[in-house]
C-alpha positions in Angstrom: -2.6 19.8 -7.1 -6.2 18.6 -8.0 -6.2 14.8 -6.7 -9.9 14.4 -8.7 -8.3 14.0 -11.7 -5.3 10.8 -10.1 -6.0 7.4 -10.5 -8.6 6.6 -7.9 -10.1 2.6 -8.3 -11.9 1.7 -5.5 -12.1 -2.5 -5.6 -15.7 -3.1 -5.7 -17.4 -5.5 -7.8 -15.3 -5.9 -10.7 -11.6 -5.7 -9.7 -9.6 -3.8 -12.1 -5.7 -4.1 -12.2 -4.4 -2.3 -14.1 -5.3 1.6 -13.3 -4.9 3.8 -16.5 -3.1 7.0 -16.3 -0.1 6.0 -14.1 3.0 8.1 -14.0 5.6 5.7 -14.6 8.0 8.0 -13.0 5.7 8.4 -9.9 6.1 6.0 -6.7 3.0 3.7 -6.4 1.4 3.4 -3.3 -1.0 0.1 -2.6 -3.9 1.3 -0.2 -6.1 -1.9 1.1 -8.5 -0.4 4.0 -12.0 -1.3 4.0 -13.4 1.7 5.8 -13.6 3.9 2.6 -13.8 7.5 4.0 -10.2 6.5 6.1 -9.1 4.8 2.3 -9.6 7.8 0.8 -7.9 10.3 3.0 -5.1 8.4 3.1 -5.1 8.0 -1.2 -5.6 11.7 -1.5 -3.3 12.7 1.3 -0.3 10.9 -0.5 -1.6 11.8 -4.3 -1.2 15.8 -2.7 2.5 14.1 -2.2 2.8 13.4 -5.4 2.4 9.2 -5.5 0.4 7.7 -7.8 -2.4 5.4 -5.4 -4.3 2.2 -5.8 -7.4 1.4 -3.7 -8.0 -1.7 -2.1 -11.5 -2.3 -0.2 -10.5 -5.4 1.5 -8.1 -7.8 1.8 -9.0 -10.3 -0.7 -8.8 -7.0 -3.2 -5.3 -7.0 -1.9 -4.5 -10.2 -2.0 -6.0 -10.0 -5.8 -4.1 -7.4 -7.1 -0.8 -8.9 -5.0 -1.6 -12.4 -7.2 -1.9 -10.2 -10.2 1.6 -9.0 -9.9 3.1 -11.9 -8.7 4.4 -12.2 -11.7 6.1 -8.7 -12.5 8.7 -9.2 -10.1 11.9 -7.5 -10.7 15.1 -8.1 -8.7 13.0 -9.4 -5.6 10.6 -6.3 -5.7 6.9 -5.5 -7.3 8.4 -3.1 -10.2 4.5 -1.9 -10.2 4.5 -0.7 -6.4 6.5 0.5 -4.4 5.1 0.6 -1.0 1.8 -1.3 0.5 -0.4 0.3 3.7 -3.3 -2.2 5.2 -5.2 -2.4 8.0 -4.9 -5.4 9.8 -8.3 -6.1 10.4 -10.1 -6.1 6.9 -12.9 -8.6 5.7 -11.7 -11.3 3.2 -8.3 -11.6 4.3 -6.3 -9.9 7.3 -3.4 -7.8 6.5 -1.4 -9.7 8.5 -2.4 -12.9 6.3 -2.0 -11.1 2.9 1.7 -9.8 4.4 2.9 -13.5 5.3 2.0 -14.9 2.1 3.6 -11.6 0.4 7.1 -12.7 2.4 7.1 -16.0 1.2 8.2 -14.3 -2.3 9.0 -10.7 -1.7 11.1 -9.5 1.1 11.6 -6.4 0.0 8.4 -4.2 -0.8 8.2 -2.0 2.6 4.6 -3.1 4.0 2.6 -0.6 6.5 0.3 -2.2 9.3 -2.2 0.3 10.6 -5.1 -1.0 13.0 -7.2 0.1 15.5 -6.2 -3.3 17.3 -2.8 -2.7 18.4 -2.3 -5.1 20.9 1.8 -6.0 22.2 0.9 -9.2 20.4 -0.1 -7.7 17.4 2.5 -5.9 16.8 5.3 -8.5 17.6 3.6 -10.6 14.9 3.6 -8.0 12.6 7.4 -7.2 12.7 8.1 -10.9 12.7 6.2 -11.3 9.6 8.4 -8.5 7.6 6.3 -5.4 8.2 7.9 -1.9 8.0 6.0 -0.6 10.5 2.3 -1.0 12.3 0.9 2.3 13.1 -1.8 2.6 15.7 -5.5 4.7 15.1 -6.1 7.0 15.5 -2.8 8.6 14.5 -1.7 11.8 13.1 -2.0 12.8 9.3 0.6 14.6 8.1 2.9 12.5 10.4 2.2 9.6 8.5 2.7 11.4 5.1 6.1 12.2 6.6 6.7 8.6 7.5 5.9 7.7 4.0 7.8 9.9 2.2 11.1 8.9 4.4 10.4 5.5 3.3 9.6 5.9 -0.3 10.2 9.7 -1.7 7.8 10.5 -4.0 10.4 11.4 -7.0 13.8 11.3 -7.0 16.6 11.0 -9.5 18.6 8.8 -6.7 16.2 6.2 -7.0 16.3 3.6 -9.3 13.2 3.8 -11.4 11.8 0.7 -13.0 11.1 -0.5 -17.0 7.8 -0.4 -18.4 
């Protein structure tokens, strides 16, 4: 599959919300990582997958685009996406920030933690916050793909889909 052609919006200056092309029948993935090459090999690593990605270059880009969608909430979830990975340590706002204020409305969207800060107490926080799972750099790939795609399938016609 050629990823040049998927949504790709890297949050610079102007922060755009709503990416244009989506497949609405395509899981959506929420990327926020502010070292760009590591953004972008996770983005195009999961578009190969098949998910539709949106690029976040910090945390206060995440924390934008989570405001933004505060108010498309459907039965407790984001009906927009499906899944969030962040880094922890991210200028603007830390992941661990942007997840407890996420929790205080949506308990449900699976949230990814990945640092290269993995400290015991980094971690406990992190799962007592709501997160899915913190994932230590460097790690592997494709085993992260794999960990994704158990979470969240790409497609599947035993999964609810939401309304646009």
């Amino acid at each position: 599959m050629d990823t040049s052609t998927r949504s790709s919006i890297w949050l610079d200056e102007e922060f755009e919300y709503e990416p244009q092309g989506w497949d609405p029948n395509a899981r959506h993935v929420l990327i926020a990582e502010d070292d760009r090459e590591m953004c972008r090999l996770l983005a195009d690593s999961l578009r190969e997958d098949g998910y539709e990605v949106m690029e976040a270059s910090d945390g206060q880009h995440l924390r934008d685009y989570i405001d933004y969608l505060r108010g498309t909430i459907v039965n407790g979830r984001f009906f927009d996406v499906d899944i969030i990975v962040s880094d922890i340590r991210m200028p603007g706002a830390s992941g661990l920030e942007v997840l407890r204020e996420l929790r205080r409305y949506d308990r449900e969207t699976p949230v990814i933690l990945i640092t290269a800060f993995g400290d015991d107490q980094t971690h406990a926080e992190a799962y007592r916050l709501g997160a899915s799972a913190i994932i230590d750099k460097p790690f592997d790939i494709d085993g992260f793909r794999a960990f994704i795609r158990q979470l969240v399938p790409p497609s599947s016609d035993d999964l609810p889909r939401r309304a646009y």
